[in-house]
N, C-alpha and C positions, 0 to 999 in steps of 0.2 A: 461607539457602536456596540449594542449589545447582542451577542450571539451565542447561540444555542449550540455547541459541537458534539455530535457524535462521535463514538468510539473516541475518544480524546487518549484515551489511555495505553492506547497502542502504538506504532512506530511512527507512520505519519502523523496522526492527528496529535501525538503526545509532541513533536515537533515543533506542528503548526503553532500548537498553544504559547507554548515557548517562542518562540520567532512574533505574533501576537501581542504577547505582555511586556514583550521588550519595546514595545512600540506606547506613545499614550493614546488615549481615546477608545478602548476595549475595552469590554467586560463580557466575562467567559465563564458561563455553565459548562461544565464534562459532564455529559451522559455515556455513561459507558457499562455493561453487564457484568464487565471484567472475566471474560474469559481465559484461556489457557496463555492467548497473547495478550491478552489486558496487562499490563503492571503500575500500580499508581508510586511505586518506587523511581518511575520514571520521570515522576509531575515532583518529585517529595522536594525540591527546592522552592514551592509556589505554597507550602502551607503559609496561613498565615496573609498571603497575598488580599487583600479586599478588592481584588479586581476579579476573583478569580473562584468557583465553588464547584464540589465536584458532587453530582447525586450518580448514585448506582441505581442503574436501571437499565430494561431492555425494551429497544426501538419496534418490538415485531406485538409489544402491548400498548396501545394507544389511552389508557387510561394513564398508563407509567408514565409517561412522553406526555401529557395532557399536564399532570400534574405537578410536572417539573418546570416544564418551561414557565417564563416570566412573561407578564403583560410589557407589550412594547417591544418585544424580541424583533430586530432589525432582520436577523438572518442565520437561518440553518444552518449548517454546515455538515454534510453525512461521511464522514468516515466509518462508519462501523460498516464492516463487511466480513464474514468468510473469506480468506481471499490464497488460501495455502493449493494449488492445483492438484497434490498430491491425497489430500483428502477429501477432493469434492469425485476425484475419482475412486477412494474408497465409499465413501457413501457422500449422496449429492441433498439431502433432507436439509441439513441443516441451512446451507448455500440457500437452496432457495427460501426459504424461513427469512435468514437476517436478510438475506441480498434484496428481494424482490417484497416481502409482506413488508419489511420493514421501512423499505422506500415507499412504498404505497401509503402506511400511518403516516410518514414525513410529509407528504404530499398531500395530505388530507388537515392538514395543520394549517397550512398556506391557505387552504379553502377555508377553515373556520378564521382563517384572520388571523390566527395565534404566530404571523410571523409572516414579514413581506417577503422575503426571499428566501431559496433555498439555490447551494452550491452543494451538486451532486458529484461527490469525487467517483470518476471511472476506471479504467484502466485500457490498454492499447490492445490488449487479450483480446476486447470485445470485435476486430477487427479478423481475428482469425492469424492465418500463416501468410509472410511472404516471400515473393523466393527472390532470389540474389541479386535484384536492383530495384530500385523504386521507392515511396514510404506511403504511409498511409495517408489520407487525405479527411479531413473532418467531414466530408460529402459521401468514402470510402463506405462499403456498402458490410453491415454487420454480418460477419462467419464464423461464430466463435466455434472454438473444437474443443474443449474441455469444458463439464459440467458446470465448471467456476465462473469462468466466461461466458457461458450460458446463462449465468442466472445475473453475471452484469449485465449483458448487453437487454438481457428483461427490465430492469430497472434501468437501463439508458431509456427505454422506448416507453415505459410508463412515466419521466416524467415528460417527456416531449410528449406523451399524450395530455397527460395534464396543462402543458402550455398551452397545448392546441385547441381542447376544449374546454376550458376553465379560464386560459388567458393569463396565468400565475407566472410570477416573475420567478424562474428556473434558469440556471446556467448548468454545463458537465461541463469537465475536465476529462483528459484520459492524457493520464499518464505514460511514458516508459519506463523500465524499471527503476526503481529506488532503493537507493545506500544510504548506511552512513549511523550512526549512532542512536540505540536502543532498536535495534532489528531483532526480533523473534529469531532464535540459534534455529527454528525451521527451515528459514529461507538462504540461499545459495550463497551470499558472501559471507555471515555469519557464521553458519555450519562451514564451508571450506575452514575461515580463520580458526576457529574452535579448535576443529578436528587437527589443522595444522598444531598449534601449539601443542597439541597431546601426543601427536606422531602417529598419528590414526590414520585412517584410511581416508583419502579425499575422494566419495563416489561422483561419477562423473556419465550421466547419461547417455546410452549410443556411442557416436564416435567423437564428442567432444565437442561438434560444430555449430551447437546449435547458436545463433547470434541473438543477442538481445544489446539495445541503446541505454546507456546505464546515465543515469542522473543524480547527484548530490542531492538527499532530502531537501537541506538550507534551500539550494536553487528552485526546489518544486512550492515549496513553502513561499517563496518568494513570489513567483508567480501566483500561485494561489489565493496570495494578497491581494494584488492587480486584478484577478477576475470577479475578488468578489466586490471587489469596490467596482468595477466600470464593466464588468463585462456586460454586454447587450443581452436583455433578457429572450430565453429562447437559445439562443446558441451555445455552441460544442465548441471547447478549446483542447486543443492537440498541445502536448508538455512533453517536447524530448529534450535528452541533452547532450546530440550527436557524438555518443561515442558508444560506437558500436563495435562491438568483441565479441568473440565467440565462447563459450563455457571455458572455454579449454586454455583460451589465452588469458584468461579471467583468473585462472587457481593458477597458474606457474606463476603471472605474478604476484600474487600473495604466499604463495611458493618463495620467490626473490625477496620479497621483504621481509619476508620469514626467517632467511638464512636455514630452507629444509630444504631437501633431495625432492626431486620431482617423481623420484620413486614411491610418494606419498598416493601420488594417482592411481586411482583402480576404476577404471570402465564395468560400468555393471548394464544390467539391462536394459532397454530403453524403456519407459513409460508409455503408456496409448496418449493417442492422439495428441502426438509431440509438436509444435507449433517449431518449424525449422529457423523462422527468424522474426521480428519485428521492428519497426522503426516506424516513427510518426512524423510528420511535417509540420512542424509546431512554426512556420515562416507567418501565419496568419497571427497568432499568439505575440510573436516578437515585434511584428509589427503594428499590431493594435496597441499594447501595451507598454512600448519599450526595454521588455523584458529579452534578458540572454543570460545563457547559466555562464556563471563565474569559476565553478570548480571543475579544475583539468580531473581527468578520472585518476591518470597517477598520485594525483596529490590526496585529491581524496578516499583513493584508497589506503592510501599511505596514514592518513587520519585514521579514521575507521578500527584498522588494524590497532594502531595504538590504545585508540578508545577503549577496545573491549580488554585490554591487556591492562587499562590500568583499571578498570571496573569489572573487576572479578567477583564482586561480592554480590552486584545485579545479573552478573552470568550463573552464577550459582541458582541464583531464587529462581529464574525460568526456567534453567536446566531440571526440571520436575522430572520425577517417575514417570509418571504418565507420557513425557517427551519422549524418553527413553524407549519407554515400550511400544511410543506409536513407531520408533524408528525401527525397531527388531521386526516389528508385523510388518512394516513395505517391505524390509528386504529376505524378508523369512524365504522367499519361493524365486532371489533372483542368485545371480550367479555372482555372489560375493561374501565377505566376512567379516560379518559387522556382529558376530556375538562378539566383541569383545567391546562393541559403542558403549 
């Protein structure tokens, strides 16, 4: 099967590729811009690979993406997104640019034929907030509250329009969240572990509660596998991996693995439009597919942690200046002390 992957070079899709090539019968273009979360240090065990080639380029120019892809391309696959909430709430421009223009050239690909299928990665965001019982449902009606999720749940609904009046063989995914090895030190188990090892400050939004269902990347990748080989064209697949925590239980225990004082914890201000919980009902997924995730969250977090403790030298090359400074600017105006990040 040969397939076209966006964003490849970032945490999932640099994954998927990986989990992919371990398998035969793939062949794998990365398209990727390489952004600030791009890292091809991530893929650097695949040089050399003849299954496997990587072009730099961005999915919001259709000439870019035209002239990459190969004749016979089986199937899309769109990871590249904006996807950090913290900066689609400082500025929302770019979010919608990769998230939505850039789905649209995807989709417009499938229309010239340059590619039977496209597997739209989404996320559970695109659902909004829930409160303290119940999970989403793939039928669950889109409310997103931050810009980010705004600009997924635009690109859920442009490619179901494509399905609908085009007839194009589309699948989504949405996601809960995802762990686990080469995560951007932006996002919240990464930065907690970081910050742990330095004896920094663990910032922890509001009062701590907020709950998200956390999933082992491997197990998302895996499923991922499954939808794009048989998923039903048209349809939405829900990806959780029921193990649902709250922020707060989340950092003490990486706190406990850590062997650090939970005095590391500092509650800082809440963010807008804080989504208080999520969880998807991924029971339709399991049972189409025979898909169930494999990894208990203690254990994989217990990974995780290690992984980045012994790849210090790929923590270093993403820990950019520019990281740095965007962290000083969110917390410049909240009620914490983070000049010394």
């Amino acid at each position: 099967m040969k397939l076209f992957v966006t964003g490849g070079a970032g945490f999932i899709g640099s994954n998927f590729i990986h989990h992919l090539l371990e398998r035969p019968g793939y062949e794998v273009i990365n398209f990727d811009v390489l952004t600030y979360a791009g890292n091809l240090k991530s893929l650097s065990d695949l040089a050399g690979n003849s299954r496997y080639r990587f072009v730099k380029g961005d999915i919001t120019s259709a000439d870019q993406v035209e002239s990459a892809i190969e004749p016979d391309t089986d199937a899309v696959v769109n990871f590249a997104a904006e996807t950090h909430v913290d900066r689609s709430i400082l500025d929302s421009s770019e979010f919608v640019q990769t998230n939505i223009r850039g789905t649209q050239v995807l989709l417009e690909l499938l229309r010239k034929k340059k590619a039977r299928r496209l597997l739209q990665i989404s996320t559970d965001e695109v659902y909004g907030s829930l409160g303290s019982v119940g999970k989403f449902e793939v039928e669950s009606p889109l409310s997103p509250n931050s810009p980010y999720a705004a600009s997924k749940a635009a690109a859920d609904l442009l490619v179901r329009a494509y399905h609908q009046t085009y007839g194009l063989d589309v699948v989504t995914t949405r996601c809960s969240n995802n762990y686990g090895p080469f995560q951007f030190p932006e996002k919240f188990i990464p930065l907690m572990v970081l910050n742990g090892f330095e004896e920094k400050p663990l910032p922890i939004y509001g009062d701590g509660k907020y709950t998200r269902d956390w999933i082992h990347v491997s197990d998302h990748c895996q499923a991922l596998e499954q939808v794009l080989n048989r998923g039903r064209p048209g349809s939405v697949c829900n990806i959780g991996g029921d193990a649902e925590l709250t922020n707060l239980e989340v950092v003490r225990l990486i706190l406990e693995i850590l062997g650090k004082s939970s005095d590391l914890i500092q509650f800082v201000k809440d963010r807008p439009g804080h989504d208080r919980r999520y969880a998807v009902d991924s029971s339709g997924t399991r049972e189409e597919f025979g898909w169930a995730p494999r990894v208990r969250f203690q254990e994989g977090l217990r990974e995780t942690v290690l992984w980045y403790q012994e790849n210090e030298e790929w923590v270093k090359q993403v820990r950019s200046g520019d990281y740095l400074d965007y962290y000083r600017r969110m917390y410049e105006d909240r009620e914490t002390t983070f000049s010394d990040l």
